[in-house]
C-alpha positions in Angstrom: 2.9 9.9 0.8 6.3 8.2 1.0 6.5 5.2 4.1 7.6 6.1 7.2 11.2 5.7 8.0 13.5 6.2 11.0 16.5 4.9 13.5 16.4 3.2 16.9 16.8 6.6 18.9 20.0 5.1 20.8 21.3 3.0 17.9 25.5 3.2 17.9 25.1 4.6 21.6 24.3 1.1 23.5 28.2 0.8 24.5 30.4 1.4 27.9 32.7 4.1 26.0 34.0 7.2 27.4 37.1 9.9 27.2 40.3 9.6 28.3 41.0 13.2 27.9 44.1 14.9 27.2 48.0 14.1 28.0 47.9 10.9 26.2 49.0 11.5 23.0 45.3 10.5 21.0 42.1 12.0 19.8 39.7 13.1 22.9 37.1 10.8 21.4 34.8 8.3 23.7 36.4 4.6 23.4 35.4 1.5 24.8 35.9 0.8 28.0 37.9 -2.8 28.7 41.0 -4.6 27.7 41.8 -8.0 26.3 38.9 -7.7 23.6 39.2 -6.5 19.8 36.1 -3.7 20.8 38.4 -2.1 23.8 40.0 0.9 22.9 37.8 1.6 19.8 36.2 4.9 19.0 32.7 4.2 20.3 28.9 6.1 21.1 30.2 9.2 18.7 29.2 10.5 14.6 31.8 9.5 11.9 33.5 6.5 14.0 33.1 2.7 13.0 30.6 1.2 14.5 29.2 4.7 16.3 26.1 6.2 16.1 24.3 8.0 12.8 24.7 12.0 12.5 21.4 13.5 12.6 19.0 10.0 11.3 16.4 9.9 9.5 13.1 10.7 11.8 9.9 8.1 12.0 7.9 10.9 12.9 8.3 13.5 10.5 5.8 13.7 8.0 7.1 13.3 4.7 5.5 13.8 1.3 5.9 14.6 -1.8 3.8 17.8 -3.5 1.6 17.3 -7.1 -0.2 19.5 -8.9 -4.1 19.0 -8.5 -4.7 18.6 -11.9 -2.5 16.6 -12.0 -4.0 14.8 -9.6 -7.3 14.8 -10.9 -6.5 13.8 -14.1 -4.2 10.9 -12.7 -7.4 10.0 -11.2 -9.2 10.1 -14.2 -7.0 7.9 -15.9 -7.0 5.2 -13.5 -10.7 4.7 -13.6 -10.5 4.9 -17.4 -8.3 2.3 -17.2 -10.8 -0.5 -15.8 -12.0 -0.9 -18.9 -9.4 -2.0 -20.4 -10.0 -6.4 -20.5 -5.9 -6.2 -22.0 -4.2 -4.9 -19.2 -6.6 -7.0 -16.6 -5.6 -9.7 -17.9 -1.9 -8.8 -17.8 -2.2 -7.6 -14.5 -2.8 -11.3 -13.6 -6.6 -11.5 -13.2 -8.5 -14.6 -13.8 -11.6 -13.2 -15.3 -13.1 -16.2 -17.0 -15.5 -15.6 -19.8 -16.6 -12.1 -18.9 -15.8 -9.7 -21.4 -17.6 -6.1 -20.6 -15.6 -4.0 -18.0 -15.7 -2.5 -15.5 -18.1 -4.6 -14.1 -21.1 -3.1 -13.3 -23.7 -4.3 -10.7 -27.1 -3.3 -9.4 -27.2 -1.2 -5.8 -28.3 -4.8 -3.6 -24.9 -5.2 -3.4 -24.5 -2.2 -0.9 -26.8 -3.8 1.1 -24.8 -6.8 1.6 -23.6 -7.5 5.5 -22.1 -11.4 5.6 -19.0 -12.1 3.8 -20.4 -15.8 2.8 -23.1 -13.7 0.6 -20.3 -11.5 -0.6 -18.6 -14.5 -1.8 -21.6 -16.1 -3.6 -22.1 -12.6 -5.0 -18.5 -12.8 -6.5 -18.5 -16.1 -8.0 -22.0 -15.5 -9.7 -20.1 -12.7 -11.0 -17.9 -15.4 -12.6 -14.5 -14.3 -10.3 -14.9 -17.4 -8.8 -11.4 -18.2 -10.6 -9.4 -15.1 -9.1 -10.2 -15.8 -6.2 -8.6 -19.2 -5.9 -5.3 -17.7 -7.9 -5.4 -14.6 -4.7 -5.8 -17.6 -2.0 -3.1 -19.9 -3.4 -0.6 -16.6 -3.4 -1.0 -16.4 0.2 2.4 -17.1 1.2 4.1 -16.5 4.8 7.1 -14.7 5.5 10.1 -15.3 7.7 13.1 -13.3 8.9 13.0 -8.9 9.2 10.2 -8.5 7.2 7.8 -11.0 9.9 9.5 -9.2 13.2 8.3 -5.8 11.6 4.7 -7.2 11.4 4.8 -7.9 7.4 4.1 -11.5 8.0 2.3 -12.3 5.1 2.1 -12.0 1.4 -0.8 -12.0 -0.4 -2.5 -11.4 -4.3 -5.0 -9.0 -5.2 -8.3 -9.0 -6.2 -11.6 -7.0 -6.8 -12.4 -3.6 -5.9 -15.9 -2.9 -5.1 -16.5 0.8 -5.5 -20.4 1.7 -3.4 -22.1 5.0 -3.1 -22.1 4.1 0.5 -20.3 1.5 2.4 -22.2 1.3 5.8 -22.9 -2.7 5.1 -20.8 -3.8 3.0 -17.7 -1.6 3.6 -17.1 -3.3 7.3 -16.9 -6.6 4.7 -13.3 -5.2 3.1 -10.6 -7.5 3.6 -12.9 -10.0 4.8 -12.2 -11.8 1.5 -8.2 -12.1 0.7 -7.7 -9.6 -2.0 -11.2 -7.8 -2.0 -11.4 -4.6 -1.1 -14.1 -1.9 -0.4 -14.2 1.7 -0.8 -16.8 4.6 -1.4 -16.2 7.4 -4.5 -15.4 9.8 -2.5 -12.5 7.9 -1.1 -11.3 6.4 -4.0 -8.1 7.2 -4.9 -4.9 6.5 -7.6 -3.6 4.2 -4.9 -6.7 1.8 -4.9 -7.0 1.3 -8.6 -3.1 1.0 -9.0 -2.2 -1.0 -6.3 1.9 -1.7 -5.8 1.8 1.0 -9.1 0.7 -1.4 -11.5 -1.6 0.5 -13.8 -5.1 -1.5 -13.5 -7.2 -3.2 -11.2 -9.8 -5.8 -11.8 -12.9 -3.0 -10.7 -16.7 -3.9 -9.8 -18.9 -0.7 -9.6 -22.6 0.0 -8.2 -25.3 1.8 -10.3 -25.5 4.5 -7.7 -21.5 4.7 -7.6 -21.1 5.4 -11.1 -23.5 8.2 -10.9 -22.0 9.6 -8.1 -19.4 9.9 -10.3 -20.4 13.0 -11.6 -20.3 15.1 -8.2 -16.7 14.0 -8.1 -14.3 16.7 -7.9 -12.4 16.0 -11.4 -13.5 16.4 -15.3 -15.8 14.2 -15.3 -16.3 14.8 -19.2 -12.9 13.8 -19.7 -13.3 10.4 -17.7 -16.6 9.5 -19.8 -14.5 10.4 -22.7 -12.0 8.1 -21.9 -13.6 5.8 -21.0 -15.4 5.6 -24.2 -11.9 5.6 -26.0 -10.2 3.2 -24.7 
């Protein structure tokens, strides 16, 4: 799914211009009303004139997309989660992961039953990430200028993924945490595990989530098996 894009519906139009019809010797095109200014007398509120208005604009509320092939798909998928096991590319990613050494992480099923965020952080720095999480709130930076007015007025790092068989606790806890995010199997998707299209993501799974794995609707055989290769 591509972002949204479109034009101020009356963007080039905003202007006092009109026609001064025939018998004068010049184009019948709307100008700007006025005199003693650089604008008067301009071409104005038209398509193809300096200044005027955009011919046919992109829309903000068409839906626009681009197609894949589901196996594709599934197999995109399949090679994302193989990924997380890969300590290299963690690291290169940026993540601070201390002295552990075995990915993905894997935890027991208390942590779906988790409902404060302070016990979500103790959880996190017992899992020794403790470290990352400093690096994703010292990245925390503030914007200024277009990208604040259009509500992007912040940047921050990212961190862990908790992947749950069920997130009715602890999936009202995502983004509680700068950087930590929560999200079930059946909802997890390329874009979590490769956020901004970076090809890993430091990734903590339940016991129950990684058997849930197998009712997934991809070849599962060929995750296990990659998995086990890389």
């Amino acid at each position: 799914m591509y972002q949204r894009q479109g034009r101020y519906p009356a963007a080039g139009e905003i202007v006092s211009a009109e026609s001064r019809n025939t018998g004068l010797g010049i184009a019948r095109l709307a100008r700007a009303r006025g005199e003693g200014f650089q604008r008067a007398g301009q071409a104005a509120g038209v398509a193809g004139v300096r200044h005027g208005r955009v011919a046919h604009p992109p829309e903000s509320w068409k839906n626009i997309y681009k197609k894949i092939n589901k196996k594709e798909k599934q197999l995109g998928i399949c090679s994302a989660i193989a990924s997380t096991r890969r300590k290299d590319l963690i690291i290169k990613r940026g993540h601070k992961i201390g002295g552990l050494s075995d990915f993905p992480i894997v935890v027991s099923n208390d942590i779906e039953s988790i409902s404060k965020t302070k016990d979500l952080q103790k959880a996190l720095v017992a899992l020794g990430l403790e470290e990352d999480l400093i690096r994703v709130r010292l990245s925390h930076k503030p914007r200024s200028g277009t990208s604040r007015r259009r509500g992007r007025r912040a940047h921050s790092g990212i961190s862990a993924l908790i992947v749950v068989e069920r997130d009715e606790n602890l999936g009202r806890l995502s983004g509680s945490i700068s950087g930590v995010e929560v999200t079930t199997v059946q909802r997890l998707s390329v874009l979590d595990l490769m956020p901004g299209s970076k090809p890993i993501r430091l990734t903590i799974f339940s016991q129950n989530a990684i058997e849930k794995l197998k009712d997934v609707k991809a070849p599962v055989l060929r995750i296990m098996e990659m998995m086990q290769n890389k």
